[in-house]
N, C-alpha and C positions, 0 to 999 in steps of 0.2 A: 504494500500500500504506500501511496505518494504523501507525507507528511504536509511538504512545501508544496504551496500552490503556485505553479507556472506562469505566473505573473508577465514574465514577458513573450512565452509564448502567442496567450492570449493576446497582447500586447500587436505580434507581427500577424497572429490571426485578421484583428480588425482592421488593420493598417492596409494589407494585401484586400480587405473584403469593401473596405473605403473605394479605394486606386479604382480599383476594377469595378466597381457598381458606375465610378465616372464615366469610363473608359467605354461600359458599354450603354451607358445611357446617353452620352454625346457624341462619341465616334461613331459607334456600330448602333444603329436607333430599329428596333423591331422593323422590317420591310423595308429600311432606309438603303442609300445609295448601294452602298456597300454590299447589304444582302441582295440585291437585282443585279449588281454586277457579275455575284461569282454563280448567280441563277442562269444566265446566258449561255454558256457553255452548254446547257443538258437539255435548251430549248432549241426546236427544228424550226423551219421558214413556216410550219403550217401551227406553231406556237403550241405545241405539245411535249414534254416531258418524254423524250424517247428511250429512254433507258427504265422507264416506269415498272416495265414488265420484265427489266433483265433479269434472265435465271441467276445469275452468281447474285446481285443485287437481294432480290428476292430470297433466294434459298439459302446462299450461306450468310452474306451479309444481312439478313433480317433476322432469318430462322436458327442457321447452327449455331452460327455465334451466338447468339442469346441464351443456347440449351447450352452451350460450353461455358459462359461466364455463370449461371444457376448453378452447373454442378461444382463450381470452384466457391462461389458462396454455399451451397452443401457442405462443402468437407468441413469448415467451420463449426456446423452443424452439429455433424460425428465426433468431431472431436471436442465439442462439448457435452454430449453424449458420453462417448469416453472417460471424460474427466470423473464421473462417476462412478468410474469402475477401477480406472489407474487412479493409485493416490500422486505418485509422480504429477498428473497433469491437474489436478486438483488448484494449482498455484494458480492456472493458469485460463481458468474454467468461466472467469468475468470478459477474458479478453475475448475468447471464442465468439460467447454470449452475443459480446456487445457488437463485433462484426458480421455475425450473421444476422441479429437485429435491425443494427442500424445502415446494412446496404439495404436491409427492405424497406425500411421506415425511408429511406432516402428516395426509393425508385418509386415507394408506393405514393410519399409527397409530390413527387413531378407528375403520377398519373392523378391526383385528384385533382390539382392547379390545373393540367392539361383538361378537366374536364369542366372546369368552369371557365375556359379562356372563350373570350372573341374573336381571338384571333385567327385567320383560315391557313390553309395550306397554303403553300405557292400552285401547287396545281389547282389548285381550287380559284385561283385569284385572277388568271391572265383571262383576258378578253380580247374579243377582236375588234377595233372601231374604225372610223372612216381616215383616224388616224395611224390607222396601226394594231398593235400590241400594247394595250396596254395593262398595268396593275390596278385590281381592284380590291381596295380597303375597307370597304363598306360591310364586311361581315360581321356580326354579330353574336355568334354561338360557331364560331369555328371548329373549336376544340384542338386546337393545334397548337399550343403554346404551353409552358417550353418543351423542348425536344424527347418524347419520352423513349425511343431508343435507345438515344445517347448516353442516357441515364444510366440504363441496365452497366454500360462500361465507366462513366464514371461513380459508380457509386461505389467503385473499389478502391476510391481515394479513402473510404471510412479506414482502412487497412494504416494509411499514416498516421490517423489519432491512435489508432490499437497501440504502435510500434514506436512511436515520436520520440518517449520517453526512457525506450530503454532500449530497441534494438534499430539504432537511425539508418542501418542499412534498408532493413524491411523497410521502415517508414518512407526513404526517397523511393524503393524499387514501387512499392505501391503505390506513389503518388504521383509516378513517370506513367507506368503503364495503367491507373487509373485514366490520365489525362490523356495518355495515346490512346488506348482502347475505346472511348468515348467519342474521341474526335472522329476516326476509322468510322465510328459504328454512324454516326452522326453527316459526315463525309458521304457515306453510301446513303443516306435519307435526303440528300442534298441533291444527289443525283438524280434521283428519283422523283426530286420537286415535292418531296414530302415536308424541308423544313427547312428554313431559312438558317444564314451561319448562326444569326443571333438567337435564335431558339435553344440551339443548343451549348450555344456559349453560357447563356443563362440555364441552363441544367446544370451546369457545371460550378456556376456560382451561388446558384440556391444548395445545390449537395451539402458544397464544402462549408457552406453558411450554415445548415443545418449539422452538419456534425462540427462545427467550432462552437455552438452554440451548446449543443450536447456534453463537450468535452468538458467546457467551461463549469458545466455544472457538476461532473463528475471525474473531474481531475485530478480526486484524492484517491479515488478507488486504480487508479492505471499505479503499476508499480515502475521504479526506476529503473528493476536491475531486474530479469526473467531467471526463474531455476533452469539449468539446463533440461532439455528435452531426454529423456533415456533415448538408447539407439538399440538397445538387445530387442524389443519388443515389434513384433512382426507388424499387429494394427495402427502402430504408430511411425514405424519406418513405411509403410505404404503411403502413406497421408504427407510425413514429413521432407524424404532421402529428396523426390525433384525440387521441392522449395531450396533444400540447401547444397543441392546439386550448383543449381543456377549462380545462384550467390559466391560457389567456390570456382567457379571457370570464371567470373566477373574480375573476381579478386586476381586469377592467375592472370588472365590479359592484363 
């Protein structure tokens, strides 16, 4: 258990969640210049979303991917499961907990926001008029706002709060490939005219705002220093050996 409270963590939490609430409320403004620009690319002369129906788009970037980031929030899962059964993992049975919690509580926030937005799709927006192509804002019950695919991959930034305080390798590895994985997953919705960049740049700032917010309150309960993990035990070297695989070719490069 954390005695001292992370004062200045908290500290560069808000400072980074300040920055960036400007950055995408001035610069990058929901359907603004920005998001129609990098929309162009994936629109045809007859103003349709051609990549809408791509197989790879659709099947792995919609579908497996999502069933592959579920079963990595899962193991979490088991292995707070586990902790019940190994006293070894007992130490460590709040951390599990609170990431398999709070990537849901994270995805599950972006899908209730998303269903009370007005904001539409980009496919749903383009019109055709005597001028052209144009963008139509006029919707009202869109339900398109923020990005809730992108979510499923950033809600593995929750993995940084877990790790922040006592294992800072995990904490950057999950906070790189929370942000890559999100973007990817987010990037393929983009193409498809499913969501603007800002949508899901804003998933990505509401996540991390909801678990700095989280953190904040339960900052005593994360410990500083983790017991080591046993490695003779078979249910826990299955779960664990590729996490610290990765980590040890990281370090060799």
């Amino acid at each position: 258990m954390n005695l001292s409270f992370p004062k200045h963590l908290l500290q560069r939490d808000a400072l980074i969640l300040i920055c960036s609430f400007g950055i995408l409320s001035f610069f990058i403004p929901i359907g603004g210049r920005i998001d129609q620009l990098l929309m162009q690319p994936w629109i045809n002369s007859m103003g349709q979303f051609y990549l809408n129906d791509n197989w790879y788009l659709n099947y792995w970037n919609h579908d497996i991917f999502k069933y592959i980031l579920i079963f990595v929030y899962s193991i979490f899962l088991f292995l707070w499961i586990f902790s019940f059964f190994i006293p070894k993992l007992k130490s460590q049975r709040f951390l599990y907990a609170y990431m398999f919690l709070m990537s849901g509580i994270s995805t599950a926030l972006i899908g209730f926001m998303k269903s009370q937005s007005s904001h539409a799709c980009p496919i749903n927006m383009l019109q055709d008029s005597s001028r052209g192509l144009i963008w139509d804002f006029s919707s009202t019950n869109g339900h398109c706002f923020p990005g809730g695919h992108a979510s499923t991959g950033f809600a593995l930034m929750t993995g940084f709060f877990v790790f922040r305080l006592s294992r800072h390798k995990y904490a950057s590895m999950f906070l790189m490939v929370g942000l890559g994985t999100g973007f990817i997953l987010g990037w393929g919705q983009m193409m498809r005219g499913q969501h603007f960049l800002s949508h899901n740049l804003w998933s990505a700032w509401i996540i991390y705002a909801a678990n700095s917010a989280v953190f904040a309150l339960l900052a005593y309960k994360f410990p500083e220093k983790l017991q080591p993990i046993p490695q003779n035990h078979p249910r826990i070297n299955l779960l664990i050996n590729p996490l610290e695989n990765v980590l040890q070719r990281s370090k060799n490069q």
